[in-house]
N, C-alpha and C positions, 0 to 999 in steps of 0.2 A: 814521809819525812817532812816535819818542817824546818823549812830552811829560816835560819838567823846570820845570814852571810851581807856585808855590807855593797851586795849588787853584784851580779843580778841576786837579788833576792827573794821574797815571796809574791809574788805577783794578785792581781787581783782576781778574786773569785770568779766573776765573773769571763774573766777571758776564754775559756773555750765556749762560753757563749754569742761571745764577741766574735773570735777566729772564725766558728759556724755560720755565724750573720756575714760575714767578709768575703768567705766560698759561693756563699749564697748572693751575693751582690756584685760577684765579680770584680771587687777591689783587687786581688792577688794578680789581674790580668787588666790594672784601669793606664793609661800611658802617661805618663810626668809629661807630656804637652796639650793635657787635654782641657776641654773645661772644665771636668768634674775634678780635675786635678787642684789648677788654680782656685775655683772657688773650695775646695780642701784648704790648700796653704791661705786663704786668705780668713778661713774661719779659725785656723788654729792660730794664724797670727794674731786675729782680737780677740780670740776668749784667752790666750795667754797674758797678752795685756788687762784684760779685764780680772784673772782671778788676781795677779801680782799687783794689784793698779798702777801699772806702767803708763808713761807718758805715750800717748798715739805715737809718737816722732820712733819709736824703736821699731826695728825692722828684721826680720825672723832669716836667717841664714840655718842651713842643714849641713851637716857632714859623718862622717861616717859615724864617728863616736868623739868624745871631748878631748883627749888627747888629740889628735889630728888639729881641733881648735888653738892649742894651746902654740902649733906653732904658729897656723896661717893669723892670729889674731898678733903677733908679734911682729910678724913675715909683714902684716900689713899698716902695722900701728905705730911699734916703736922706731922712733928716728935719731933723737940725739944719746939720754940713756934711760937704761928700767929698771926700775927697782926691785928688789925680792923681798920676803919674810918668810925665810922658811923653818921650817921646823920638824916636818915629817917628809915620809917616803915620797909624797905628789907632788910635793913644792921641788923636792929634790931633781926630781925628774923634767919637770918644768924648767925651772933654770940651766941642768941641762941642754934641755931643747935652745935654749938661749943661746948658751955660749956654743950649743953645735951650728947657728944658724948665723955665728958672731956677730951677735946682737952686743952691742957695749952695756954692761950690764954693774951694776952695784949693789950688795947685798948682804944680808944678814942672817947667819944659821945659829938657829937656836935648838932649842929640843920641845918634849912634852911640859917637861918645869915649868915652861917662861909662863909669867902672867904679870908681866911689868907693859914698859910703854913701847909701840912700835914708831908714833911720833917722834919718839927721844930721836931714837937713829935717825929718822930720817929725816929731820931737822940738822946733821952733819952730812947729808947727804947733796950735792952741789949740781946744777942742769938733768935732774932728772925730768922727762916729759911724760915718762909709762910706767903707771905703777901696777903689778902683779902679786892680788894675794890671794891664797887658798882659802877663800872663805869657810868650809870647812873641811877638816883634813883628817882624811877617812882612815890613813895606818893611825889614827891616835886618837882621833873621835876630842878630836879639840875644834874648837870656832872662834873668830874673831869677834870679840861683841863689840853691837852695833856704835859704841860710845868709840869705842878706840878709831873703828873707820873713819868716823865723822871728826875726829881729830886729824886723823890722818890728811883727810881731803883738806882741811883748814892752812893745812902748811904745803898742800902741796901746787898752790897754784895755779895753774890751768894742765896740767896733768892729766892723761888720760887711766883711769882705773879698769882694768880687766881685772873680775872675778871669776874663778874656777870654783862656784856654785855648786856642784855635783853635786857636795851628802847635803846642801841644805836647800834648793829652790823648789819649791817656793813654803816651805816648810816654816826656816826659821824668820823670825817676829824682825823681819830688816824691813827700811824701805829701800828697797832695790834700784829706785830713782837714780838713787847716789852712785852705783856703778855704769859705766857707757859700752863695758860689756860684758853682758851674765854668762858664763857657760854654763850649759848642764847638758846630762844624759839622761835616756827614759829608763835607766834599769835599777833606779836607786827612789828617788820621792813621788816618780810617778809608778809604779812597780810596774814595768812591763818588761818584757825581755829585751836583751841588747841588742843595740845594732844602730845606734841614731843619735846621734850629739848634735845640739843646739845653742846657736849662738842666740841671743838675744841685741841688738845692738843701737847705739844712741845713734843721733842725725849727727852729735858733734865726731865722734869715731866714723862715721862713714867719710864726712869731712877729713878727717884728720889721713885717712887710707887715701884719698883721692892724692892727697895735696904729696904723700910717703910714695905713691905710686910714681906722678911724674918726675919726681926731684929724686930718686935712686936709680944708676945705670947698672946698677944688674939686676938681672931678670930675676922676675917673682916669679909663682908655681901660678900662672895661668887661670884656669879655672876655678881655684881654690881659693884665689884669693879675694878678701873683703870687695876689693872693687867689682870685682864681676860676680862675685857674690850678689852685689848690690844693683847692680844693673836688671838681672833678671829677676828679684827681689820684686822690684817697679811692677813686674808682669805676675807677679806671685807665682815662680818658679825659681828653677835652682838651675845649674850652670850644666850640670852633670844627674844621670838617673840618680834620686834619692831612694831612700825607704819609705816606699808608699805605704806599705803596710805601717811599718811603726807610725809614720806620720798619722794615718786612719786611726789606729789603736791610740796615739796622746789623746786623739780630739775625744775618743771614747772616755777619758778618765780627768777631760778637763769638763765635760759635761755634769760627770758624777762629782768633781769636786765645788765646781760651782754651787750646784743646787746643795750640794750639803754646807758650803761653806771654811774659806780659810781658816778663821777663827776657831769654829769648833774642830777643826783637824788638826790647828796647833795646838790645842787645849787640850783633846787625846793625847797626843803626844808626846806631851810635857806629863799628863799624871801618868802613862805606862813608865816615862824613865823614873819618873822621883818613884813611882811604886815600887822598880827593879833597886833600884841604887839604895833604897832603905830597907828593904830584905835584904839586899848582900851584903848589905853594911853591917846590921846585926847576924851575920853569921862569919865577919872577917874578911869578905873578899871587897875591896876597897875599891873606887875608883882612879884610873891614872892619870888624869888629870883632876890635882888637887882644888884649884880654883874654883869652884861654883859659876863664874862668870864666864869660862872658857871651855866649858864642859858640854860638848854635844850634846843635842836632846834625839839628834836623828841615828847617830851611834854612841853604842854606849862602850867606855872600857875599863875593864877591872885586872887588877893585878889576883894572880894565883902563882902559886910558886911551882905547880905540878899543871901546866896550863894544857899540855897536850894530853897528857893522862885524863884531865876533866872534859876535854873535847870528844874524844875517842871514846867514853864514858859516853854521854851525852849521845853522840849519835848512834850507838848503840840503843838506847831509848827511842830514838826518833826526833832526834832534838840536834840538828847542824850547826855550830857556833864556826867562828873566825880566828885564830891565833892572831897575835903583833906584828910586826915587819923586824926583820933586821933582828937586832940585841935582844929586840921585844919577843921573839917568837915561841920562845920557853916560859916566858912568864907574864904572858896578857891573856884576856880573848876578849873578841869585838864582839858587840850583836845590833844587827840593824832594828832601827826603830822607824820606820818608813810605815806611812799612812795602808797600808794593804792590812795591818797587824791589827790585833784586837786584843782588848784589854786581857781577856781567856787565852791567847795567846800568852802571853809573860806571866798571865797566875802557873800555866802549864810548864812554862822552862819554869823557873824558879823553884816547883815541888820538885823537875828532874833534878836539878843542879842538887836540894836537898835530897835527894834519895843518892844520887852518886856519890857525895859526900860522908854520908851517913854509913855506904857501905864499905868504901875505897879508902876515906881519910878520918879515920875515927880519931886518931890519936890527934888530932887537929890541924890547921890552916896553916900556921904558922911556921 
């Protein structure tokens, strides 16, 4: 089967040569207080900086997976208010998390449509200090592009930015500078299996947690949080057992990205989707996000009107796709476009999608 699911998704070839090497090295049994541990988190911390070219000053936090981030990075950041932009299922839930953790919160729900300005709003937006966007947002396979962020930051004055990076670090063409805290997970741009969300985080946001920690009297989640996050940070470990393994297996795929290069993996990347969205486009299946400039390159989404029929189709062939969220779930499907993929990959869906078509939907798309 190959999977087209937007994470966990296809992983890298190499991994059960990697898993093998790890039985064989005794990784699976190495102790999160060791030195083989520390000098671990201290090499994943610079060659992460090194492939993103992040400033030295960011500091590597571990947690279970990126939701879990999404509250402690608020739990620990946001003080007076935060701002939202949502527009799909992640942002949803994120702000959520917000108003469950009553966080004072200002915000704006949109849909897949928008492709106007997020500065607009939040230039009517009055002491906000935390701004929270889904850098890209995976039920819909939209992105912020990079021009609107940088507007964003312009008006928003000393404001701390936490990005929920998932479908796109280190993938899409941003400078990640701009945000003080990156979230991602290993099961989407670095393909490996789940189980590991990682914060990325500025000197000013650690500041900012420090200063959030003494001046609130009720109690934060201990452990979890940014501050003792960052404490044991200092010592290149974590508060609580991590995933040593997943930690082992990033540095394996941050090795492989290095030597091959950013550039030419966002350049893959970008010709498989213009290659898939111009095949589908001359056969009718359109993408759903209209914009060009807000259109995922890491997931791609097309409108079909019989979308489960074509999924079910499809994996029948050997070919796994993603349905929509919500409204969307009868007439989207996602497919991940994450660096594990090869260009033989999407020549291969794209003949399945035309042979299920060919035989299921003759009378046409429409």
């Amino acid at each position: 089967m190959l999977v087209f699911n937007p994470g966990p998704t296809k992983v890298h070839p190499e991994l059960s040569t990697w898993l093998k090497e790890g039985f064989e090295e005794g990784v699976y049994s190495k102790h999160h207080r060791s030195q083989w541990f520390q000098d671990l988190f201290e090499r994943v911390e610079q060659k992460l900086k090194k492939l993103a070219q992040l400033d030295n000053s960011f500091k590597l936090f571990l947690y279970g997976c990126a939701s879990t981030i999404w509250e402690k990075s608020l739990e620990s950041l946001a003080y007076k208010k935060s701002f939202f932009f949502v527009t799909g299922e992640f942002g949803k839930r994120w702000l959520h998390c917000a108003k469950s953790l009553k966080i004072p919160v200002t915000y704006v729900i949109s849909d897949h449509s928008f492709s106007g300005s997020i500065a607009s709003f939040l230039k009517k937006k009055k002491g906000v200090d935390t701004i929270c966007l889904v850098h890209g947002e995976t039920s819909l396979g939209q992105d912020i592009p990079s021009n609107e962020i940088e507007m964003i930051l312009s008006l928003s004055g000393n404001a701390i930015l936490i990005l929920d990076a998932v479908s796109t670090f280190p993938v899409k063409n941003f400078d990640y500078n701009k945000a003080d805290v990156i979230i991602f997970s290993i099961q989407k741009c670095f393909a490996l299996p789940s189980g590991l969300g990682v914060a990325l985080v500025s000197s000013r946001s650690i500041e900012r947690a420090l200063e959030v920690f003494k001046s609130r009297k009720r109690a934060m989640s201990g452990f979890e949080s940014f501050k003792y996050q960052y404490m044991f940070s200092t010592q290149f470990m974590t508060p609580a057992t991590p995933n040593v393994t997943g930690l082992w297996l990033l540095e394996k795929v941050l090795d492989k990205y290095l030597t091959k290069g950013l550039n030419k993996i966002r350049d893959e990347t970008e010709k498989r989707a213009i290659f898939l969205r111009n095949k589908f486009k001359a056969i009718g299946l359109l993408p759903l996000i209209s914009s060009p400039d807000w259109q995922s390159n890491t997931v791609l989404t097309f409108r079909f009107h019989k979308a489960v029929e074509l999924r079910d189709k499809l994996k029948e062939l050997g070919f796994e796709v993603s349905l929509g969220f919500g409204d969307l779930s009868d007439s989207v499907i996602r497919i991940a476009n994450f660096p594990a993929y090869t260009f033989e990959d999407f020549k291969m869906l794209y003949e399945a999608v035309l042979k299920v078509l060919d035989v299921n939907f003759p009378i046409g798309l429409n």
